[in-house]
C-alpha positions as CSV (number, residue, x, y, z in Angstrom):
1,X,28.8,9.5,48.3
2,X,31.2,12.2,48.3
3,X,34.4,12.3,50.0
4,X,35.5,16.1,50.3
5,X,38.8,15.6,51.6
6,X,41.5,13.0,50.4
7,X,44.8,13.0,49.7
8,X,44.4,10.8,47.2
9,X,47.3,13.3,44.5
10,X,50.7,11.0,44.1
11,X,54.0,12.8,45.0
12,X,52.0,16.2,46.4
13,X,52.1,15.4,50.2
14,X,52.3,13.1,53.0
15,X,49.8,10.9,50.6
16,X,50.5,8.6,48.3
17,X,53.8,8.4,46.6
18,X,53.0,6.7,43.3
19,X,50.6,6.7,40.9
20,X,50.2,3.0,41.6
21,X,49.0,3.9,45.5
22,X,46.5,6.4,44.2
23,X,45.0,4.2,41.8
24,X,44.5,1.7,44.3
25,X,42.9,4.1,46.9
26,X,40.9,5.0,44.3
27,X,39.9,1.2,44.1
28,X,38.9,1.7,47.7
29,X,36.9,4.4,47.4
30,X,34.6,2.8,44.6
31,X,34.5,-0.2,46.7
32,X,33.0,1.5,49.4
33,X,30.4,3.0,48.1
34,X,31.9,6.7,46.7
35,X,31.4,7.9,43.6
36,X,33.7,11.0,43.9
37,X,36.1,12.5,46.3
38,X,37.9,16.1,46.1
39,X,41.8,16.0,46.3
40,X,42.8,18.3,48.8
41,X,46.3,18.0,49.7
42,X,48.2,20.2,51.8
43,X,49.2,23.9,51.8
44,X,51.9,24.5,53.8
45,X,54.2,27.4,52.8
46,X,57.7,26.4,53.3
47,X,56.5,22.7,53.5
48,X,54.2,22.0,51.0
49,X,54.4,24.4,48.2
50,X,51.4,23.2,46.0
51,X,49.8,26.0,43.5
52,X,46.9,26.4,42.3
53,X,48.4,25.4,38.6
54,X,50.1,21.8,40.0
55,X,47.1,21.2,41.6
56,X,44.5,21.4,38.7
57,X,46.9,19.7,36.8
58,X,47.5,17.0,39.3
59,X,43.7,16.4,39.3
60,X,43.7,16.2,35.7
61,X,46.5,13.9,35.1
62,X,44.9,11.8,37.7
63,X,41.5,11.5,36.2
64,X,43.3,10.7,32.8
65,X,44.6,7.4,34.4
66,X,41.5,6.7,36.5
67,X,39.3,6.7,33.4
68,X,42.1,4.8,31.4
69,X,42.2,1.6,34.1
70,X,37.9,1.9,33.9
71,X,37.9,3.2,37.9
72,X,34.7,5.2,38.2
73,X,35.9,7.9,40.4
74,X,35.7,11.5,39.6
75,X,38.1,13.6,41.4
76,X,37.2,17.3,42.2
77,X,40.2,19.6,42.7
78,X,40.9,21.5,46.1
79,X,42.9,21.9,48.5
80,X,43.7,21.7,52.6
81,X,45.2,25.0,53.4
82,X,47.1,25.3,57.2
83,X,45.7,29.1,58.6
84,X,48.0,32.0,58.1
85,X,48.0,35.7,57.9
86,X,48.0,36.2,54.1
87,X,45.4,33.2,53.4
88,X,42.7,35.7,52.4
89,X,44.8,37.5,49.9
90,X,46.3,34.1,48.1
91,X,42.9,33.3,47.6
92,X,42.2,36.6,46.5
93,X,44.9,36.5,44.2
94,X,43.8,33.7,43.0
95,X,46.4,30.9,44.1
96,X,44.3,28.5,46.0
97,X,41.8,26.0,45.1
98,X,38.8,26.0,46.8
99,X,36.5,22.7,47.0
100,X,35.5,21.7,43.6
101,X,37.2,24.7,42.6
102,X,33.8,26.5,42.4
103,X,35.2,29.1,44.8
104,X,32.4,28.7,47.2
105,X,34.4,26.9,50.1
106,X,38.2,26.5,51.6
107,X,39.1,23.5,53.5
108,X,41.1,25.3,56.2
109,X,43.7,23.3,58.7
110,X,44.3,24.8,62.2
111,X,47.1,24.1,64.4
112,X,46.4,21.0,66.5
113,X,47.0,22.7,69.9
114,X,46.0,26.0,69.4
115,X,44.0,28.6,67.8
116,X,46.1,31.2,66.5
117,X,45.5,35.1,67.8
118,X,45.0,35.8,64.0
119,X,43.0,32.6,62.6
120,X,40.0,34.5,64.1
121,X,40.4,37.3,61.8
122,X,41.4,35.1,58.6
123,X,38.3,33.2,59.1
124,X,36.0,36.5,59.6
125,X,37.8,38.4,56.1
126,X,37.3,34.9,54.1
127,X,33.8,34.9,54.9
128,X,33.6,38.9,53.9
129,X,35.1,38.1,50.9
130,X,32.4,35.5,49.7
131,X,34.4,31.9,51.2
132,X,33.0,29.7,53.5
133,X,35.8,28.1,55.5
134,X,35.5,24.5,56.5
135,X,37.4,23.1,59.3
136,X,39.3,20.2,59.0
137,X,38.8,18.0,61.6
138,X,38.7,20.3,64.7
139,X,37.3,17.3,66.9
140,X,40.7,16.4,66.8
141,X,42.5,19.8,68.3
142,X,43.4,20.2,71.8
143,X,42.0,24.1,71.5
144,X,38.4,23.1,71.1
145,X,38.9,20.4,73.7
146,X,39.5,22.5,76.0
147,X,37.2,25.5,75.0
148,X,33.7,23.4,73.4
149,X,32.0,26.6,72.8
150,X,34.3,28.0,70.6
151,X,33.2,25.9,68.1
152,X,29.5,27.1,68.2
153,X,30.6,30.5,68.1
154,X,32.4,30.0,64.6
155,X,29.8,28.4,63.5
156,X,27.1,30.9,64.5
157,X,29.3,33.3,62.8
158,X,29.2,31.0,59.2
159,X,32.3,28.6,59.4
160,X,31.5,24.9,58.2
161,X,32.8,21.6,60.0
162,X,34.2,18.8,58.9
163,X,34.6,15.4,61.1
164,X,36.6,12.8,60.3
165,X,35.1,9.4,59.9
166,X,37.8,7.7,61.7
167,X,37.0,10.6,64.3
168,X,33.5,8.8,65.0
169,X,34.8,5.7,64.4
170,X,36.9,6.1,67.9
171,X,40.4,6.0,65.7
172,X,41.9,8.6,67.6
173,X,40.6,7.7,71.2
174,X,37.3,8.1,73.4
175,X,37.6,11.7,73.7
176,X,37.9,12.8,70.1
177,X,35.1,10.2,69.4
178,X,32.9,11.4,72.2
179,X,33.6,15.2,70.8
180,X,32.8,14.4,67.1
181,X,29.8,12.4,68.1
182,X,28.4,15.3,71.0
183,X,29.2,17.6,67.6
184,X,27.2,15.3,65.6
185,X,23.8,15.6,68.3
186,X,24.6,19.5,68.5
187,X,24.0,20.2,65.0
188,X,27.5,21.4,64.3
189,X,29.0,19.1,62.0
190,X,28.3,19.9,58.0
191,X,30.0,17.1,56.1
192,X,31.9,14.2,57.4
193,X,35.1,13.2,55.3
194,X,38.0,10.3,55.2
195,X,41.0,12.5,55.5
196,X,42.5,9.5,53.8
197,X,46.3,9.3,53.4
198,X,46.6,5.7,51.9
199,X,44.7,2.7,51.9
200,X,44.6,2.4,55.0
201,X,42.8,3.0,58.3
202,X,40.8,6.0,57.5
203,X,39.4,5.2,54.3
204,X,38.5,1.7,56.4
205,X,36.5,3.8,58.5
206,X,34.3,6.3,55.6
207,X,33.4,2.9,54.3
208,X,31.8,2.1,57.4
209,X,30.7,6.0,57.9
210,X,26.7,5.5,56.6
211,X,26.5,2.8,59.1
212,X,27.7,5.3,62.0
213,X,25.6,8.5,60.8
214,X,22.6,6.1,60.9
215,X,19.6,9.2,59.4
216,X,22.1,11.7,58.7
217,X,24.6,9.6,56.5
218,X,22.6,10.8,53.0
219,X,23.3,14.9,53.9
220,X,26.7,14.7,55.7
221,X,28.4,12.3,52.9
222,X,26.0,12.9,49.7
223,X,24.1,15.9,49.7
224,X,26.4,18.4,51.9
225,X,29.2,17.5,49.7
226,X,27.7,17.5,46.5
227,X,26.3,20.9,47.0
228,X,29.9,22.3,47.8
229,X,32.2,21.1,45.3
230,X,28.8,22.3,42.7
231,X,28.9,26.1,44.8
232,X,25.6,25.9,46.4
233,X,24.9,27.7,49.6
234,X,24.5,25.5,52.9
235,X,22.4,27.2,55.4
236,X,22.2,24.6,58.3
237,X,19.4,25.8,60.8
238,X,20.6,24.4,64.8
239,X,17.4,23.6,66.2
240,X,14.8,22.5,64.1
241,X,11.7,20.4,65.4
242,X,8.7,19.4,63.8
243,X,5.4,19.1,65.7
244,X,3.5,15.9,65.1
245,X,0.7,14.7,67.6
246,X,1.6,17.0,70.5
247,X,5.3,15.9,70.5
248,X,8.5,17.2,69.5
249,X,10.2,15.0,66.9
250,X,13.9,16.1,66.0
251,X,14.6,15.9,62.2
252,X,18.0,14.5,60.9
253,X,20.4,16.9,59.4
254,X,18.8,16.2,56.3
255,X,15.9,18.4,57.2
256,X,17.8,20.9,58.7
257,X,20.1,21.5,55.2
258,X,18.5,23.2,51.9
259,X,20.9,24.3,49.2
260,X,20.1,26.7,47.0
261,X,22.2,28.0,44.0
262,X,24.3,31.7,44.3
């Protein structure tokens, strides 16, 4: 399993402060199953101020001490970017690190009560420019509470989701969970992720993810992921059936995902 978002980096955000707390979520992860996760800590102008060149080199330094304590974890650079007006032209510039750093995908961070008048707009010129933007955990914003088609709209349109395991795991009440898990039986969720910040609840709960995902643990934590942090193209298809002996039988999201390479 891949986990494609983690703040596992010490010292970059509101993650782990030493290199002693990262190695042991790294512990975690193996424990439970992962074989690789993609460090995406925060991008907050003004707040968090991590470039492209820390990053990489965080990643690196990381893996260094990961391989020398024999923890078999390989760590993928990227990046959890908060929505803003110039997004589209750091990345174009070449300042942000997308998932795996293939420059395929951009784990992108909305406000938690709204949906900005220009995050419309950022999305739309990332996807003209060749990006795929994933959400970060929209089951958890108030906006899409509030407004449930939106979210089919962006997706119709080419934007990826990502739901937090602790999400489906009811870690942030009945009404994210029921939201993540309607999501899940819509076809709108694309990968399913930890969002872990320490060794703590949220990593608990992507251990217990396969169990939740039941059919569709294999795509949304193995084969969705590895295809992004490698660059290929996700095309998920919203309503595919298969006719067997005059009935309907709904495939998993396995069988509505195919990668292919650019």
């Amino acid at each position: 399993m891949i986990d494609i978002h983690t703040h596992i980096l010490p010292g970059f955000d509101d993650g782990p402060g030493t290199l002693e707390e990262s190695l042991e979520m790294a512990a975690s992860f193996v424990a439970a199953g992962f074989t690789a996760v993609v460090a995406t800590p925060h991008v907050i102008p003004g707040v968090y101020d991590n470039g492209r060149e820390a990053i990489l080199e965080g990643v690196a330094a990381l893996q260094k001490e990961l391989d020398a304590e024999k923890i078999p974890l390989k760590v993928y650079p990227g990046s959890e970017c908060h929505v803003r007006p110039d997004l589209p032209q750091d990345l174009a510039d070449g300042k942000l690190v997308t998932l795996g750093d293939s420059g395929r995908y951009l784990l992108v961070e909305l406000p938690a009560q709204e949906f900005p008048p220009y995050a419309g707009e950022v999305l739309f010129r990332l996807l003209l420019n060749g990006v795929t933007p994933v959400l970060a955990h929209p089951e958890r914003s108030a906006f899409f509470s509030g407004s449930p088609r939106s979210l089919a709209e962006l997706v119709g349109k080419g934007v990826l989701v990502q739901v937090t395991a602790g999400s489906l795991a009811g870690l942030f009440g009945p009404q994210v969970q029921r939201t993540a898990r309607r999501w899940l039986r819509e076809g709108l969720v694309h990968f399913v992720a930890s969002d872990a910040h320490g060794n703590g609840h949220r990593l608990r709960a992507a251990a217990r993810a396969a169990g939740l995902l039941g059919a569709d643990a294999e795509a949304l934590l193995d084969a969705a992921p590895a295809a992004a942090v490698r660059g290929c193209g996700l095309e998920p298809l919203a309503a595919v059936r298969r006719v067997q002996g005059g009935e309907e039988k709904k495939l998993g999201f396995l069988g509505r995902l195919f990668c292919r390479r650019r």
